[in-house]
N, C-alpha and C positions, 0 to 999 in steps of 0.2 A: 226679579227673575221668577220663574215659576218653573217649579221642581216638578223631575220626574213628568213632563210632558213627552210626546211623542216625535223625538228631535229625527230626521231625516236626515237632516244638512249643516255640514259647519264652514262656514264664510271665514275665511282669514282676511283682515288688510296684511300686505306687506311688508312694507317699511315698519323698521321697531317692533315687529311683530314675527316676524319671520327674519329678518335678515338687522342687524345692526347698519346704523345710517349713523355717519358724520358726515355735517357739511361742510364742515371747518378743512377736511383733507380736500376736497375740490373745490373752494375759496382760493387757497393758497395757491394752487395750481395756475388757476384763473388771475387771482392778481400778480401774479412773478411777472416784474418788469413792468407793472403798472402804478400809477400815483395812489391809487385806491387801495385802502387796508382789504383783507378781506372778507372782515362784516359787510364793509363798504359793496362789496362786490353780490355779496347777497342779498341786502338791504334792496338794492340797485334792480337783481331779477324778480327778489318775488316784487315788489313794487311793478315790475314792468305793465302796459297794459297789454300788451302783449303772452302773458303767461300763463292765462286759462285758453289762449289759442293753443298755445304750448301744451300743456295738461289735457285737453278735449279736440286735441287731434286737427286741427284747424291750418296748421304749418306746419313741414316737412323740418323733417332733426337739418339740414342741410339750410333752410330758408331761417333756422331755428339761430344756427352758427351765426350767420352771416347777420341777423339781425342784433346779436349782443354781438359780435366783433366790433358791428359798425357804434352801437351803441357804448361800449366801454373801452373798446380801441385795443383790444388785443389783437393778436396777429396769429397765432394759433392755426396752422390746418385742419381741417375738418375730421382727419385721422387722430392728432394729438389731443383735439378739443374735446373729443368723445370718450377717450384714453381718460383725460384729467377729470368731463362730467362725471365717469363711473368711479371712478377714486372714493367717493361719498360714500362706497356701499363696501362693507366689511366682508371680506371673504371665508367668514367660518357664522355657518349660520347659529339662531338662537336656540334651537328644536333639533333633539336628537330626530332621527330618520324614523327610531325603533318605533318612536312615539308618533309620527304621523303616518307612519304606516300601520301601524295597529287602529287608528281612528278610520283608517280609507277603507278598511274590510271592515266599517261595522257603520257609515254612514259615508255621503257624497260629500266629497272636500271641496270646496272652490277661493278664487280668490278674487275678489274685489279691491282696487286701489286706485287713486289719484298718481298716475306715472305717466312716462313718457316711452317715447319706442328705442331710444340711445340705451336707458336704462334697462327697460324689458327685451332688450336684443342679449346683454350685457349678461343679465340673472340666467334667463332660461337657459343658457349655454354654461354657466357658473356654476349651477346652482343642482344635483341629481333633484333635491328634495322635490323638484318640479310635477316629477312625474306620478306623483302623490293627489296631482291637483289637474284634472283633465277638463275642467272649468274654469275658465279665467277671464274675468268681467276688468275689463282696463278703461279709464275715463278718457284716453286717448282714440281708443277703438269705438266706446259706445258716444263717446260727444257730448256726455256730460261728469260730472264730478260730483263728489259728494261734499255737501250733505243731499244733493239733488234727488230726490228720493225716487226719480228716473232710471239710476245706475243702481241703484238698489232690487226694482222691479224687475230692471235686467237679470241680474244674479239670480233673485226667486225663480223665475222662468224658465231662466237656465238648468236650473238645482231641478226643474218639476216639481217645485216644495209649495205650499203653502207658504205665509209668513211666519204663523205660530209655529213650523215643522222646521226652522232653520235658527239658527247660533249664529249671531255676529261678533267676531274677535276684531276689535280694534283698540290703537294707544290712544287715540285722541277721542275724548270723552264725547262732545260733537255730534260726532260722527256715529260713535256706538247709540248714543239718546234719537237718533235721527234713523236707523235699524227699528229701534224700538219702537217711537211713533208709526211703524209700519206693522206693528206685531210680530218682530222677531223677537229673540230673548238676545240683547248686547250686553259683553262684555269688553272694561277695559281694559287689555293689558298690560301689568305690570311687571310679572316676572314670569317664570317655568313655574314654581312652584305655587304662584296665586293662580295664574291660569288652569294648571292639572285640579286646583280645590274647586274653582269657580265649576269647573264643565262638571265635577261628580257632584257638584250640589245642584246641577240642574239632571243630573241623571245618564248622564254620559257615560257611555263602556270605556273605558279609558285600557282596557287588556284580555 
């Protein structure tokens, strides 16, 4: 990291980041009434090859159903299936408001994430803390994922930031070292309070 540079922009991922994810609660869902446990069940998707069409925007949430219906044999409407997809996502987020509102009046916030539009229909409408975040680089919308350093460039672009002028927050380590190889300064997060230390030890207004 490098301290006290001239930050612009702070990039959030997401998931674990912003919003707590179990996907043990939409497993269950998913396997009720089927032979497959529901590791089984997720094992099953991310394995799919099908699932970076998923993730980079390639297949409609509807062509999405239909494809694991036929594939794992639930029966599910497309109403209920989307109901059980968003079940993964906790409804009380990780970040008080105070505190990402206190970052948004002293730098440009955005979000970059590997999602889908069942989920990001689900959050935006969930979620106030949204409006915090008037930048939002989706790997469904821009067609590709990270570590793609494509969906990364997007964000920058977006932000009008330089590289070295932008802050990457992500959990998966990856991901934030692949920010980095672009010259942003990444961070992994781990909790509220490793996060609020990491951003003042790069110089961050945090109030």
């Amino acid at each position: 990291m490098v301290a006290f540079a001239k930050f612009r922009a702070i990039i959030f991922d997401i998931g674990r980041v912003l919003i707590r994810v179990d996907i043990s609660r939409a497993m269950d869902g998913l396997a009720s009434g089927l032979s497959l446990t529901p590791g089984d069940v997720w094992s099953a998707i991310e394995k799919d090859p099908r699932w970076l069409d998923w993730q980079e925007g390639r297949i409609s949430p509807r062509d999405w159903h239909l494809h694991l219906a036929k594939r794992l044999g639930f029966s599910l409407p497309f109403e209920e299936f989307s109901e059980v997809w968003n079940r993964a996502l906790d409804p009380n987020p990780i970040h008080s408001e105070s505190f990402l509102e206190k970052l948004s009046k002293n730098y440009r916030l955005a979000l970059l994430s590997n999602t889908d539009p069942i989920h990001m229909s689900h959050e935006e409408a969930r979620f106030p803390f949204f409006r915090f975040f008037p930048i939002r680089i989706y790997s469904y919308r821009v067609g590709a994922s990270k570590p793609d350093p494509v969906i990364y460039r997007k964000a920058l672009q977006a932000c009008q930031v330089r590289a070295e002028e932008a802050v990457y927050i992500d959990d998966i380590a990856v991901y934030a070292e692949a920010a980095q190889r672009l010259g942003m300064s990444g961070i992994v997060f781990q909790s509220r309070e490793q996060l609020q230390s990491d951003l003042q030890k790069l110089g961050i207004q945090l109030d």
